[in-house]
PDB file of the backbone (N, CA, C, O) and the ligand in Angstrom, with CONECT records:
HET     ZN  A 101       1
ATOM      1  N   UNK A   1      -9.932 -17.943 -18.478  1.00  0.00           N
ATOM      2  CA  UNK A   1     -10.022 -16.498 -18.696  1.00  0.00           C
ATOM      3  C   UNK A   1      -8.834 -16.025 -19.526  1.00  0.00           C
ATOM      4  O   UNK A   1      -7.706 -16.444 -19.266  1.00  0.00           O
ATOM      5  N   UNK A   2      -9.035 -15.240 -20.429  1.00  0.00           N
ATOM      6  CA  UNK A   2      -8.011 -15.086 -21.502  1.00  0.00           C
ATOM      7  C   UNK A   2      -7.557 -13.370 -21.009  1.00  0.00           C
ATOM      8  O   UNK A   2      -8.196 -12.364 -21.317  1.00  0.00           O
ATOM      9  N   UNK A   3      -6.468 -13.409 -20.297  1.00  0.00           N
ATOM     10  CA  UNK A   3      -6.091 -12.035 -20.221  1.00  0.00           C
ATOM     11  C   UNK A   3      -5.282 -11.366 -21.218  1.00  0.00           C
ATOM     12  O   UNK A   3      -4.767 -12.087 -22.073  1.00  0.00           O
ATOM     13  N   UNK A   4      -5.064 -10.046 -21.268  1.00  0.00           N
ATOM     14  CA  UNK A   4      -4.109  -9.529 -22.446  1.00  0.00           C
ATOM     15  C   UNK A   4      -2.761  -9.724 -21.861  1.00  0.00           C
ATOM     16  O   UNK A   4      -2.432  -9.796 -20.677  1.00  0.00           O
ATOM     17  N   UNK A   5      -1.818  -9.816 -23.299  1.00  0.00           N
ATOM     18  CA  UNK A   5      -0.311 -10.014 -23.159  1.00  0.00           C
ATOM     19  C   UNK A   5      -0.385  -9.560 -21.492  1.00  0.00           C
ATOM     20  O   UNK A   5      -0.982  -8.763 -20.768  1.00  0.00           O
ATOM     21  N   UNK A   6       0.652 -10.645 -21.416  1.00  0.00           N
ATOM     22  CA  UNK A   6       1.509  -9.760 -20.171  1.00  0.00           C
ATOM     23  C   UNK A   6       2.861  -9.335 -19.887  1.00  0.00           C
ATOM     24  O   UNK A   6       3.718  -9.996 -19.300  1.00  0.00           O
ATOM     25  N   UNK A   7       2.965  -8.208 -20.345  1.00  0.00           N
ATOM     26  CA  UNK A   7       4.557  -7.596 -20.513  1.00  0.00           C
ATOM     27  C   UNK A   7       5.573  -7.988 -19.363  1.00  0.00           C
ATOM     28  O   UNK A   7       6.561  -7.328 -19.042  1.00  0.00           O
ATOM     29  N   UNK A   8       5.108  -9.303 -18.742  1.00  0.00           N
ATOM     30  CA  UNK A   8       6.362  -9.371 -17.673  1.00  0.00           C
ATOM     31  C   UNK A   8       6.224 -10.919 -18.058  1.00  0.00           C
ATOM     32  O   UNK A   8       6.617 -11.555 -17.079  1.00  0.00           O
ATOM     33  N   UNK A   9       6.070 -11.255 -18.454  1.00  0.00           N
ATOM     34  CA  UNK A   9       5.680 -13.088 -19.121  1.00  0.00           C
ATOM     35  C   UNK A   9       7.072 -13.258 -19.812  1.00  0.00           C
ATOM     36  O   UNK A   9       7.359 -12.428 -20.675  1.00  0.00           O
ATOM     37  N   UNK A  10       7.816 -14.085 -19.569  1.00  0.00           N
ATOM     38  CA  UNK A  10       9.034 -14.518 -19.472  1.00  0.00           C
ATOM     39  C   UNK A  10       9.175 -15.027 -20.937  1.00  0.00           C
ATOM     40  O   UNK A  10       8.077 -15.079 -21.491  1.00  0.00           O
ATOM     41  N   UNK A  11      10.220 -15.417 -21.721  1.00  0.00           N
ATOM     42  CA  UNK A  11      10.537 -15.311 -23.027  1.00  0.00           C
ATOM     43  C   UNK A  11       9.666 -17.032 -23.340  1.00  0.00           C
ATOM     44  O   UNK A  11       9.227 -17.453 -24.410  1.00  0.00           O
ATOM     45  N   UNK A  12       9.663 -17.691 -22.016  1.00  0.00           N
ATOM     46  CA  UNK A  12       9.758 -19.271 -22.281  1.00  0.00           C
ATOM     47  C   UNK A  12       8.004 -19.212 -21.743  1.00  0.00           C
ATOM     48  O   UNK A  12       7.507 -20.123 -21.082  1.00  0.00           O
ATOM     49  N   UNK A  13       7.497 -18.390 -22.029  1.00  0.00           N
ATOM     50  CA  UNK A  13       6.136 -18.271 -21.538  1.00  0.00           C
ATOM     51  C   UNK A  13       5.615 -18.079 -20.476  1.00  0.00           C
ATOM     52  O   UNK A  13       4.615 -17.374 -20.343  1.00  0.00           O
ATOM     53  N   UNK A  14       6.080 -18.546 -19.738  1.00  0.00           N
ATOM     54  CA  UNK A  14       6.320 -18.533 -17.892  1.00  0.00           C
ATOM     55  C   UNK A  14       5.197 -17.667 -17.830  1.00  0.00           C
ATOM     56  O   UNK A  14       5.185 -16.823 -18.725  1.00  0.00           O
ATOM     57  N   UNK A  15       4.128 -17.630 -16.925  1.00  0.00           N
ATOM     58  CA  UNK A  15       3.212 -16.513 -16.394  1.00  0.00           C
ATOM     59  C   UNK A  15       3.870 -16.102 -14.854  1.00  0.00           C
ATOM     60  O   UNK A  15       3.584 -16.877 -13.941  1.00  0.00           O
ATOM     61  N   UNK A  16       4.497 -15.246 -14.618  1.00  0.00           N
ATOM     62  CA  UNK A  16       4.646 -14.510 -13.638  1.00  0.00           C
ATOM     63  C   UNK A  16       4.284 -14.419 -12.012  1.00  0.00           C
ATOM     64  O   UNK A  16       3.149 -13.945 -11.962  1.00  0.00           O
ATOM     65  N   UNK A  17       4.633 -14.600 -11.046  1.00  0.00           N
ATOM     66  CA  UNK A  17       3.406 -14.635 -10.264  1.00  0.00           C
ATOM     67  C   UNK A  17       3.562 -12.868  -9.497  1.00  0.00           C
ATOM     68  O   UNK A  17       4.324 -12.054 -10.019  1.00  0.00           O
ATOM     69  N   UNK A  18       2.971 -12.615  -8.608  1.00  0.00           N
ATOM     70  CA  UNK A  18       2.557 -11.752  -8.151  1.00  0.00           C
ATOM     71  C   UNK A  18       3.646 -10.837  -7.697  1.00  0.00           C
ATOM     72  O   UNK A  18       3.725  -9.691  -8.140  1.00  0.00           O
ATOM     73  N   UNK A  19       4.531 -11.345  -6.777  1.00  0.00           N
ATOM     74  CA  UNK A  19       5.934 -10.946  -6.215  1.00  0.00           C
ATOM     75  C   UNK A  19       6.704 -11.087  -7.238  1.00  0.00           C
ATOM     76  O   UNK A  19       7.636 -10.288  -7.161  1.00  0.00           O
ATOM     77  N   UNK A  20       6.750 -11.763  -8.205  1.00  0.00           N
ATOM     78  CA  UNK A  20       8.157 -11.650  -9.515  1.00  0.00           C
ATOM     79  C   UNK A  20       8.424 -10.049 -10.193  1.00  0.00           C
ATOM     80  O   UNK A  20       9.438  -9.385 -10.408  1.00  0.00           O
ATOM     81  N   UNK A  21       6.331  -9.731 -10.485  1.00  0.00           N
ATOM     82  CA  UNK A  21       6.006  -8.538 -10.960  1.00  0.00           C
ATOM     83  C   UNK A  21       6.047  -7.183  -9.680  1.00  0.00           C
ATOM     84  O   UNK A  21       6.378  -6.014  -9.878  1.00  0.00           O
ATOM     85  N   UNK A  22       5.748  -7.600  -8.818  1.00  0.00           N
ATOM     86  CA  UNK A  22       5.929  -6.435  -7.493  1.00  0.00           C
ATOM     87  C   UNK A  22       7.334  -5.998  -7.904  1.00  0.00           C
ATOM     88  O   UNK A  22       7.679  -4.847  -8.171  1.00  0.00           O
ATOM     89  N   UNK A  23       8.221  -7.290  -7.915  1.00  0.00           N
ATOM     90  CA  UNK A  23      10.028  -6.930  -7.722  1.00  0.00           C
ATOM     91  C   UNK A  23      10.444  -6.138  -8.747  1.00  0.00           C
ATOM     92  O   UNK A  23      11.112  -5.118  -8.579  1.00  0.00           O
ATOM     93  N   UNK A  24      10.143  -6.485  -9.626  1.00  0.00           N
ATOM     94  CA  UNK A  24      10.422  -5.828 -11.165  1.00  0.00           C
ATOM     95  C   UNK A  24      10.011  -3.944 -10.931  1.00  0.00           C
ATOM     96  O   UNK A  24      10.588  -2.895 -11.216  1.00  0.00           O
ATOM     97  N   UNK A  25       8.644  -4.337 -10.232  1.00  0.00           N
ATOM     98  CA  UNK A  25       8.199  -2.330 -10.083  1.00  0.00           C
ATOM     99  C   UNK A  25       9.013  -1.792  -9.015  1.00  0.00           C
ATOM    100  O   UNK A  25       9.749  -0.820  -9.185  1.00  0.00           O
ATOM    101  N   UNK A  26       8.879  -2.478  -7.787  1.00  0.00           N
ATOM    102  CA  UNK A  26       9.581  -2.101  -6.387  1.00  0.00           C
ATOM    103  C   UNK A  26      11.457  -1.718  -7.141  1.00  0.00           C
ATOM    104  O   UNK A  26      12.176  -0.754  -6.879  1.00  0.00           O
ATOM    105  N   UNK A  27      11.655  -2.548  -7.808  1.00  0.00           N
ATOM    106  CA  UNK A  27      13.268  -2.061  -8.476  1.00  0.00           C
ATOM    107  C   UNK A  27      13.526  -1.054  -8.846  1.00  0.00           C
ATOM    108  O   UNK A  27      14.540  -0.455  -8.491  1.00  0.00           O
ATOM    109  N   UNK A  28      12.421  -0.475  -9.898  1.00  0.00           N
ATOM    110  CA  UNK A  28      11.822   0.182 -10.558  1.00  0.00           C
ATOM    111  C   UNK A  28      12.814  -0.009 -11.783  1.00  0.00           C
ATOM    112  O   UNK A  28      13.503   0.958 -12.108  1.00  0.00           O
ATOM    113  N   UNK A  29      12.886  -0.781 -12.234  1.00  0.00           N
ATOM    114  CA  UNK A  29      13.330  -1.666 -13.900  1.00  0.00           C
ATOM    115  C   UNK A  29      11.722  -2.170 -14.413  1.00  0.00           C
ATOM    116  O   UNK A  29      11.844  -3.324 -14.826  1.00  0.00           O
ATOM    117  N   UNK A  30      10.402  -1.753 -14.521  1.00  0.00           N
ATOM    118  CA  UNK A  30       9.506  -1.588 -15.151  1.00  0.00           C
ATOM    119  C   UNK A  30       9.637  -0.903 -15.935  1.00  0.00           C
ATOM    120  O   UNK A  30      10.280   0.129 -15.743  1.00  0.00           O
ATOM    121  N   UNK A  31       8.899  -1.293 -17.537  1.00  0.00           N
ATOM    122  CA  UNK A  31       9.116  -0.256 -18.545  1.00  0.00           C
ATOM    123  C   UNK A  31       7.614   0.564 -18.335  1.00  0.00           C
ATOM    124  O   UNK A  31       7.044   0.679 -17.251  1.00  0.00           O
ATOM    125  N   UNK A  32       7.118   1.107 -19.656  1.00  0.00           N
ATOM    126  CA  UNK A  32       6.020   2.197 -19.441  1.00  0.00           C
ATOM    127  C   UNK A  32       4.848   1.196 -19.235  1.00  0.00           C
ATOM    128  O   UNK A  32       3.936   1.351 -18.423  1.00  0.00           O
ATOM    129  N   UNK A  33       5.001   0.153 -20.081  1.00  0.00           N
ATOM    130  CA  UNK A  33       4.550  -0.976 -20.572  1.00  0.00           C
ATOM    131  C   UNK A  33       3.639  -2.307 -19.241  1.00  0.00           C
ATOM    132  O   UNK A  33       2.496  -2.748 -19.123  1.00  0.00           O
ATOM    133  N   UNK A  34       5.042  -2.509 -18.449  1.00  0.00           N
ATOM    134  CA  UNK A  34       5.002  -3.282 -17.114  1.00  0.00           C
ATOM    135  C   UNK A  34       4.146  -2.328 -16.214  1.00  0.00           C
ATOM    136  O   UNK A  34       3.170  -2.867 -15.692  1.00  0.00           O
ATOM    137  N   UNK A  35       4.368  -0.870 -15.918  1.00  0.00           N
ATOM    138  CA  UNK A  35       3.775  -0.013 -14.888  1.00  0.00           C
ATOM    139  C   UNK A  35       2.413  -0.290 -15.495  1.00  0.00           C
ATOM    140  O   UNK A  35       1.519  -0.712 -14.761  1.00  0.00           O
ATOM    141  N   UNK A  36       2.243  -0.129 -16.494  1.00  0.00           N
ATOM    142  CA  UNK A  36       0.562   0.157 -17.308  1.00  0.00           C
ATOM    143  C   UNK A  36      -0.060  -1.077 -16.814  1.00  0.00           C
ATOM    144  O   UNK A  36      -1.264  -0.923 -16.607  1.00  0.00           O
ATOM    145  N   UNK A  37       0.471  -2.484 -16.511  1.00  0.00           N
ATOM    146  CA  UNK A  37      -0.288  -3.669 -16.588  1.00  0.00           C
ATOM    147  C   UNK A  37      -0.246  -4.024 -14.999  1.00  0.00           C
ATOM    148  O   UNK A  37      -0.967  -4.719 -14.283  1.00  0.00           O
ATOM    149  N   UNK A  38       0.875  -3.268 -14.775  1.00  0.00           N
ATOM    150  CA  UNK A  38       0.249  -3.458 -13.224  1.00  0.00           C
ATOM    151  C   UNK A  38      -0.420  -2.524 -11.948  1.00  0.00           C
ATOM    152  O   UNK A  38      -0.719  -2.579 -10.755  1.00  0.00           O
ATOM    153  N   UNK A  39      -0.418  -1.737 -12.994  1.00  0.00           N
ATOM    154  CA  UNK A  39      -1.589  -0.343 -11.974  1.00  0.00           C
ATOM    155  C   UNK A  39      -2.776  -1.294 -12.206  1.00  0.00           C
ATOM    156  O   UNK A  39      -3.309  -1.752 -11.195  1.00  0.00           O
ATOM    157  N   UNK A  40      -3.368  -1.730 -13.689  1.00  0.00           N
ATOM    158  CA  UNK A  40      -4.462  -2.579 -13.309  1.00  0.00           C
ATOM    159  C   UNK A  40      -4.767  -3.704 -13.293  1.00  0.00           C
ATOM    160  O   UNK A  40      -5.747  -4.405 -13.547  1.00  0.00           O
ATOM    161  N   UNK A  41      -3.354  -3.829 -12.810  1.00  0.00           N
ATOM    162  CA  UNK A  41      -3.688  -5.609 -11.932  1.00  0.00           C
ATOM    163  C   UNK A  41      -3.781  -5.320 -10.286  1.00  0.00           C
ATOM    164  O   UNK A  41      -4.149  -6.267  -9.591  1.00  0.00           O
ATOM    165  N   UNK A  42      -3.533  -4.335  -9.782  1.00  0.00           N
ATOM    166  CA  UNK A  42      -3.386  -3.896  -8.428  1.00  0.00           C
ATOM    167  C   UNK A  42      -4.959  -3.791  -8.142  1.00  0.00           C
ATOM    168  O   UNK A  42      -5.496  -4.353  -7.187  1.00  0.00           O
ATOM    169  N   UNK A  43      -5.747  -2.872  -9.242  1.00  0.00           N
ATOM    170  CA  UNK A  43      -7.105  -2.764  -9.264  1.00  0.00           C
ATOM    171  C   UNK A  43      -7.872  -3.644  -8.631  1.00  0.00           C
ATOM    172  O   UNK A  43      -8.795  -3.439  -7.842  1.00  0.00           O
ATOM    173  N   UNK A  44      -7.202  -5.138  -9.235  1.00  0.00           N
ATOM    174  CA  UNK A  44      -7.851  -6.449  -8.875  1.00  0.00           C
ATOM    175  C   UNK A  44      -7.234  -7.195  -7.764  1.00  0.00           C
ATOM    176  O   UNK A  44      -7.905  -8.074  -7.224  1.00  0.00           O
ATOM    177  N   UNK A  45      -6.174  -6.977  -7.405  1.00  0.00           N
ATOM    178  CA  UNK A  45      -5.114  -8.040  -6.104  1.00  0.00           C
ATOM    179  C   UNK A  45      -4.763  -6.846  -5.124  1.00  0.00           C
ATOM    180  O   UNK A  45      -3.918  -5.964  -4.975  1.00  0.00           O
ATOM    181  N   UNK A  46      -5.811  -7.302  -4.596  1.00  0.00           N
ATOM    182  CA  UNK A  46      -5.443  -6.585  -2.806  1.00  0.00           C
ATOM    183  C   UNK A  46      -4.132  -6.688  -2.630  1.00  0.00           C
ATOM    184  O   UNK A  46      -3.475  -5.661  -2.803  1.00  0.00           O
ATOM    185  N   UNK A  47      -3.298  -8.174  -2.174  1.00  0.00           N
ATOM    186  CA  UNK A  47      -2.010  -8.419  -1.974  1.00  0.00           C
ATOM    187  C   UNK A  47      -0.852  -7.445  -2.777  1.00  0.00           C
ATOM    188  O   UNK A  47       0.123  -6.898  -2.261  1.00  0.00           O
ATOM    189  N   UNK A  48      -1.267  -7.410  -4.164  1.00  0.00           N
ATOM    190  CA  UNK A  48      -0.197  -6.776  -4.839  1.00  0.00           C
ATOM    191  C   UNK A  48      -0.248  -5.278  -3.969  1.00  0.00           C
ATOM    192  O   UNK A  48       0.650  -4.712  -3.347  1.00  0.00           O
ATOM    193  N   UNK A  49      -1.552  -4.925  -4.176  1.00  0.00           N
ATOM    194  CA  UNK A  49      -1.849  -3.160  -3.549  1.00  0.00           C
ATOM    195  C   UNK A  49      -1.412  -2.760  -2.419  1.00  0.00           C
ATOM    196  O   UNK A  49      -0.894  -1.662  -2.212  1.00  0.00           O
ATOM    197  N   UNK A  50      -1.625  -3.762  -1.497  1.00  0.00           N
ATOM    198  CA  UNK A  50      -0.801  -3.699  -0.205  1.00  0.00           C
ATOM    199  C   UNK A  50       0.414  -3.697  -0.364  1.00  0.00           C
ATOM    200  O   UNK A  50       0.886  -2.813   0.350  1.00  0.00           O
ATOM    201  N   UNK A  51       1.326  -4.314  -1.026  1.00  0.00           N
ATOM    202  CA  UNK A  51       2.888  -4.574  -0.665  1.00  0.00           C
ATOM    203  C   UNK A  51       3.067  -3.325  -1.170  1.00  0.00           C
ATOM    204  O   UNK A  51       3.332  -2.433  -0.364  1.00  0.00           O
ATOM    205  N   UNK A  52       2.940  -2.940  -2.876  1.00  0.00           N
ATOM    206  CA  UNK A  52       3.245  -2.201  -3.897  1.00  0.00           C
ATOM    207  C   UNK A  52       3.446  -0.635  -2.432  1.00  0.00           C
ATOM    208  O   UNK A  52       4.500  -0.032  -2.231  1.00  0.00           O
ATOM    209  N   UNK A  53       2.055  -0.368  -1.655  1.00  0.00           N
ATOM    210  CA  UNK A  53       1.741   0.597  -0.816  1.00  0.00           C
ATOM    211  C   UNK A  53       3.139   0.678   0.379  1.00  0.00           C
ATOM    212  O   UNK A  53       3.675   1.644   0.923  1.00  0.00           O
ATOM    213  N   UNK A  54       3.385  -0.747   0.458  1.00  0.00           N
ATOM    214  CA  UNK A  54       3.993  -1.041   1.716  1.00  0.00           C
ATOM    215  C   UNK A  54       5.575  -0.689   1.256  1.00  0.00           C
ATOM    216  O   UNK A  54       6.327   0.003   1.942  1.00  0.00           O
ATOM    217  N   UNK A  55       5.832  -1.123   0.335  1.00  0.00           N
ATOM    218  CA  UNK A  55       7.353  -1.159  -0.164  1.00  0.00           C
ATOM    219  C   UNK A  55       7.321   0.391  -0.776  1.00  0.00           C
ATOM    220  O   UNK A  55       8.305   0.904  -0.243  1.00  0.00           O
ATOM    221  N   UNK A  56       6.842   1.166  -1.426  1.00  0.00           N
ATOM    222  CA  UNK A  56       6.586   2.795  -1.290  1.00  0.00           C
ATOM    223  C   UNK A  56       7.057   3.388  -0.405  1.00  0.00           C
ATOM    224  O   UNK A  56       8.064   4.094  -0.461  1.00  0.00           O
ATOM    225  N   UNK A  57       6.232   3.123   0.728  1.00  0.00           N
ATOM    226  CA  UNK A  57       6.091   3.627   2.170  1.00  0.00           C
ATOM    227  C   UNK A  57       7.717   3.639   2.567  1.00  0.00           C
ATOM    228  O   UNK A  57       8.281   4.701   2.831  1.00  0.00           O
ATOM    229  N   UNK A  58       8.481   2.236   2.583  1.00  0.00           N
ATOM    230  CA  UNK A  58       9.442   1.865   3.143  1.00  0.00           C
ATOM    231  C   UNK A  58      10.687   2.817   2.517  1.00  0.00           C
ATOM    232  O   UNK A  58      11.608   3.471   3.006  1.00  0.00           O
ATOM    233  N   UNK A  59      10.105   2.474   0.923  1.00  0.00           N
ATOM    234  CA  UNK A  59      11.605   3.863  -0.048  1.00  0.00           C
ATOM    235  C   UNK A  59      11.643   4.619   0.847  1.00  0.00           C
ATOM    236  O   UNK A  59      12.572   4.720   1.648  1.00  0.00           O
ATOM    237  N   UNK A  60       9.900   5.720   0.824  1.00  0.00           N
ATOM    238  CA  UNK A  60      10.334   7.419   1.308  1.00  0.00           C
ATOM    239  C   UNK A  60      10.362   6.842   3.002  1.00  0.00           C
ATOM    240  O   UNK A  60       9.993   7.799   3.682  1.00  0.00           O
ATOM    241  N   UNK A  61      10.559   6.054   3.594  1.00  0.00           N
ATOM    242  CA  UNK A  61      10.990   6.285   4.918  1.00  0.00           C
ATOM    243  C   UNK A  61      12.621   6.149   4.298  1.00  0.00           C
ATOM    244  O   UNK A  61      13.082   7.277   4.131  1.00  0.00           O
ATOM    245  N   UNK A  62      13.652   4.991   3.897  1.00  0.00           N
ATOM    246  CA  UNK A  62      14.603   4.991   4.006  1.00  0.00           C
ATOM    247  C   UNK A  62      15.245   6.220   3.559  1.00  0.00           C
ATOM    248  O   UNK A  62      15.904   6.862   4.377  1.00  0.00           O
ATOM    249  N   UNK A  63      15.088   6.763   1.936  1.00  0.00           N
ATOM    250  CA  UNK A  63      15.339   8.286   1.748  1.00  0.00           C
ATOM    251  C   UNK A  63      15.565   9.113   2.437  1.00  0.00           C
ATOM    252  O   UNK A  63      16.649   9.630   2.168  1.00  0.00           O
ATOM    253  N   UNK A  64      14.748   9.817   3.773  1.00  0.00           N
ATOM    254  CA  UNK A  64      14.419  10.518   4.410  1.00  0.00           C
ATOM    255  C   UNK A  64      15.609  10.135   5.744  1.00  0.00           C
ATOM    256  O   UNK A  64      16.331  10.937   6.337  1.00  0.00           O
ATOM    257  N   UNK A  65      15.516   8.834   5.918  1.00  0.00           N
ATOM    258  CA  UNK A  65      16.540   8.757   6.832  1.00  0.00           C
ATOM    259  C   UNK A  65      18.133   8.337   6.620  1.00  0.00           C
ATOM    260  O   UNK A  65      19.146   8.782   7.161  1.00  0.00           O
ATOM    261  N   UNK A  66      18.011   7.639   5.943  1.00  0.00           N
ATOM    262  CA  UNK A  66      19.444   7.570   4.872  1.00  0.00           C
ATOM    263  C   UNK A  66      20.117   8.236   3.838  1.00  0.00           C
ATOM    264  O   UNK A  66      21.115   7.789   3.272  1.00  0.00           O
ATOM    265  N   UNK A  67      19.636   9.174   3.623  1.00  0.00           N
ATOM    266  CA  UNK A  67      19.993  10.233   2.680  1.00  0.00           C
ATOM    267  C   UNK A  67      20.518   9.515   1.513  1.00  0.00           C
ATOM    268  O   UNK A  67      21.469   9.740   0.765  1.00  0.00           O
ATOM    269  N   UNK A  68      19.518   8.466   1.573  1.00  0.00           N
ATOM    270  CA  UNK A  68      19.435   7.221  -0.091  1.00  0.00           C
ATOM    271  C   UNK A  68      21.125   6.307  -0.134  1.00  0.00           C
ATOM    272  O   UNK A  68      21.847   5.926  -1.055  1.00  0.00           O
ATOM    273  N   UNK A  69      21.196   6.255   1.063  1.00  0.00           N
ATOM    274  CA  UNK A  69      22.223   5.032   1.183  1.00  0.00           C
ATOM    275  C   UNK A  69      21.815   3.989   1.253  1.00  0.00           C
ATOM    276  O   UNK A  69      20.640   3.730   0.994  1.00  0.00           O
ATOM    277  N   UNK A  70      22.859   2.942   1.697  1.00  0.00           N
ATOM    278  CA  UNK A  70      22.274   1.740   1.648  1.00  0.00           C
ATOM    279  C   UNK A  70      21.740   1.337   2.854  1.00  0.00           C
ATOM    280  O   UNK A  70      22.574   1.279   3.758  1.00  0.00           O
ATOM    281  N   UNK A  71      20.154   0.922   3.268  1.00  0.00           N
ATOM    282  CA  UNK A  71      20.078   0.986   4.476  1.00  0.00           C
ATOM    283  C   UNK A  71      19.938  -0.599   5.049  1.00  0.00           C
ATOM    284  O   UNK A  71      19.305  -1.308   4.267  1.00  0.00           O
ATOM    285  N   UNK A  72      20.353  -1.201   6.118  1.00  0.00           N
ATOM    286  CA  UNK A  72      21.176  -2.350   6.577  1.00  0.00           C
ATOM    287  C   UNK A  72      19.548  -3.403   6.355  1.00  0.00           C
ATOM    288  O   UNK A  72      18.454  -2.939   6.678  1.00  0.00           O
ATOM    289  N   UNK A  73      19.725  -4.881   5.737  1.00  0.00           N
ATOM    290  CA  UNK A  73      18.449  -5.241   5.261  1.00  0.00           C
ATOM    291  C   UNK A  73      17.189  -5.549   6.916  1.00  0.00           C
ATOM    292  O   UNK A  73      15.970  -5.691   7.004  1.00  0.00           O
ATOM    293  N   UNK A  74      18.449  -5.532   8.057  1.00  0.00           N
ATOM    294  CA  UNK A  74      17.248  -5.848   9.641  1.00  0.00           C
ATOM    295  C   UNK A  74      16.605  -4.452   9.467  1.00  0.00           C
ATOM    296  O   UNK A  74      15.487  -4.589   9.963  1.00  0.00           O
ATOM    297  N   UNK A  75      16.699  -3.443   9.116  1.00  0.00           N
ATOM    298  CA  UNK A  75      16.089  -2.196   9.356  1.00  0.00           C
ATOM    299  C   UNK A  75      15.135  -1.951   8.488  1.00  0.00           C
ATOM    300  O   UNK A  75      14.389  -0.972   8.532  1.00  0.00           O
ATOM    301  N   UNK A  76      15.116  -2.962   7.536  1.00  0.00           N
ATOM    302  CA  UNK A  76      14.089  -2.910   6.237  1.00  0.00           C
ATOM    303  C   UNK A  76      13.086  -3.405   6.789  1.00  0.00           C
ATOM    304  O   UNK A  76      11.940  -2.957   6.840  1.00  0.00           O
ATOM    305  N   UNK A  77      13.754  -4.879   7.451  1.00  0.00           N
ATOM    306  CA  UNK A  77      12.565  -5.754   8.014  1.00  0.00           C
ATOM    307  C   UNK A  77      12.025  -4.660   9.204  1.00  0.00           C
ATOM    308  O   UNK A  77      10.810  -4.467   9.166  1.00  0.00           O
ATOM    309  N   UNK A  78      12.575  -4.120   9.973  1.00  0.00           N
ATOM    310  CA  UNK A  78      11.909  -3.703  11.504  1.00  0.00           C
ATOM    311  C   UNK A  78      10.839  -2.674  10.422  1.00  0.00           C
ATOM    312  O   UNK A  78       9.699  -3.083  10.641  1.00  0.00           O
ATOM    313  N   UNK A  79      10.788  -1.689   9.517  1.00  0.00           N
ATOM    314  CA  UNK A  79      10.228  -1.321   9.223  1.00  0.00           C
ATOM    315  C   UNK A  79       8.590  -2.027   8.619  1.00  0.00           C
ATOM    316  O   UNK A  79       7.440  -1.693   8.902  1.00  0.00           O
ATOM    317  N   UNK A  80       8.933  -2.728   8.021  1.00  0.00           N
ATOM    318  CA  UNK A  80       8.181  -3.852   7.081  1.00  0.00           C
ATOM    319  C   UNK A  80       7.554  -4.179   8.647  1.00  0.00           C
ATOM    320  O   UNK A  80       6.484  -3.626   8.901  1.00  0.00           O
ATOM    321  N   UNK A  81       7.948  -4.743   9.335  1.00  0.00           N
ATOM    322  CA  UNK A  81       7.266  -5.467  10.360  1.00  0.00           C
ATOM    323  C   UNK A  81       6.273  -4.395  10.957  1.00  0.00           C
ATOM    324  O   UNK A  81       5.076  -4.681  10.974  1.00  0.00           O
ATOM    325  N   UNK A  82       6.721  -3.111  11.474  1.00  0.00           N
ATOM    326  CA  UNK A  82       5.814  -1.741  12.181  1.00  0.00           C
ATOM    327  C   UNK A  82       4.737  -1.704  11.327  1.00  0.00           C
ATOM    328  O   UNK A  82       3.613  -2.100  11.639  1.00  0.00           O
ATOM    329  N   UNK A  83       5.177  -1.038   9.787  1.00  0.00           N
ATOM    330  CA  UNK A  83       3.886  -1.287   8.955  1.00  0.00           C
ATOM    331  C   UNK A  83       3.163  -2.354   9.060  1.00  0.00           C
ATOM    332  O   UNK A  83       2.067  -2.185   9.595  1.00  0.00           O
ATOM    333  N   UNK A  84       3.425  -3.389   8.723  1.00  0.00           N
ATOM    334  CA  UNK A  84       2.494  -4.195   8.691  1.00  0.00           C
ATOM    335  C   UNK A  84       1.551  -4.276   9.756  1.00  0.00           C
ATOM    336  O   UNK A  84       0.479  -4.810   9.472  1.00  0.00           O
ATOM    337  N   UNK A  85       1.709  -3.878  10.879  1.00  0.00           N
ATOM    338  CA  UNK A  85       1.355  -4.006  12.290  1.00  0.00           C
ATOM    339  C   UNK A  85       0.260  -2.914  11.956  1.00  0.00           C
ATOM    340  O   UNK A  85      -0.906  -3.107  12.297  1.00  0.00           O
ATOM    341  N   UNK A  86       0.674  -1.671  11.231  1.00  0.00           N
ATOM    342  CA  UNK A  86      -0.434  -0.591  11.437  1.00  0.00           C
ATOM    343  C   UNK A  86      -1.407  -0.883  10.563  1.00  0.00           C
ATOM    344  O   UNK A  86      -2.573  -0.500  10.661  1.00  0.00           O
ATOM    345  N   UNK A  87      -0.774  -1.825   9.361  1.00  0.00           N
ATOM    346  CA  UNK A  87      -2.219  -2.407   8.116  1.00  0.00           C
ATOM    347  C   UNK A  87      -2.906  -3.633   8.083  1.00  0.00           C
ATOM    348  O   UNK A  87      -3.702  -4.109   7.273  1.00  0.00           O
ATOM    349  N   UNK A  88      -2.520  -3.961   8.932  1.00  0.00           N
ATOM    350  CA  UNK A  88      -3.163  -5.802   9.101  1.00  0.00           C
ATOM    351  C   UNK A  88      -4.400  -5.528   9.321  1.00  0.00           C
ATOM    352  O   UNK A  88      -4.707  -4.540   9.989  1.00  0.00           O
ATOM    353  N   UNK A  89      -5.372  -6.408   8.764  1.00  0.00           N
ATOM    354  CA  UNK A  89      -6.594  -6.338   9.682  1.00  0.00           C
ATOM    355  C   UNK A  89      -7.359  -5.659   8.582  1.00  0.00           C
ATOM    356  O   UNK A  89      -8.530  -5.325   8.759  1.00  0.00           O
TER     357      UNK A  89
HETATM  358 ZN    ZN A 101      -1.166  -9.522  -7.674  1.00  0.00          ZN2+
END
């Protein structure tokens, strides 16, 4: 299957995998370019749609309670873990 460029395809050709491109958006160091190719790759990968949803979720919780500090990485996980608990399935 011949897909179009993929603006996150590494200089040495490398195809990307799923989490390389999540990290890049979740950073938010995506250009206009990267966001465009992966709104519709999400279309197609449940997995991506879920995390992309999940790691969202997690920003505006930390924001809200950290007043955008740095919040300690077990509290990322306890979060990550609750969600997941409410989307599994
Ligand atoms: Zn994916």
């Amino acid at each position: 299957m011949n897909l179009p460029h993929n603006p996150f395809a590494q200089a040495d050709g490398k195809k990307p995998t799923c989490m390389e491109m999540l990290q890049v958006i979740i950073d938010g160091e995506a250009t206009d370019e990267q966001q465009e190719y992966f709104k519709s790759h999400m279309d197609r990968c449940l997995p991506c749609f879920k995390s992309y949803d999940l790691d969202m979720a997690i920003k505006r919780l930390l924001k809200s309670r950290c007043c955008g500090g740095d919040a300690p990485a077990d509290l990322v996980e306890q979060i990550k873990l609750q969600i997941g608990q409410n989307t599994a399935g």
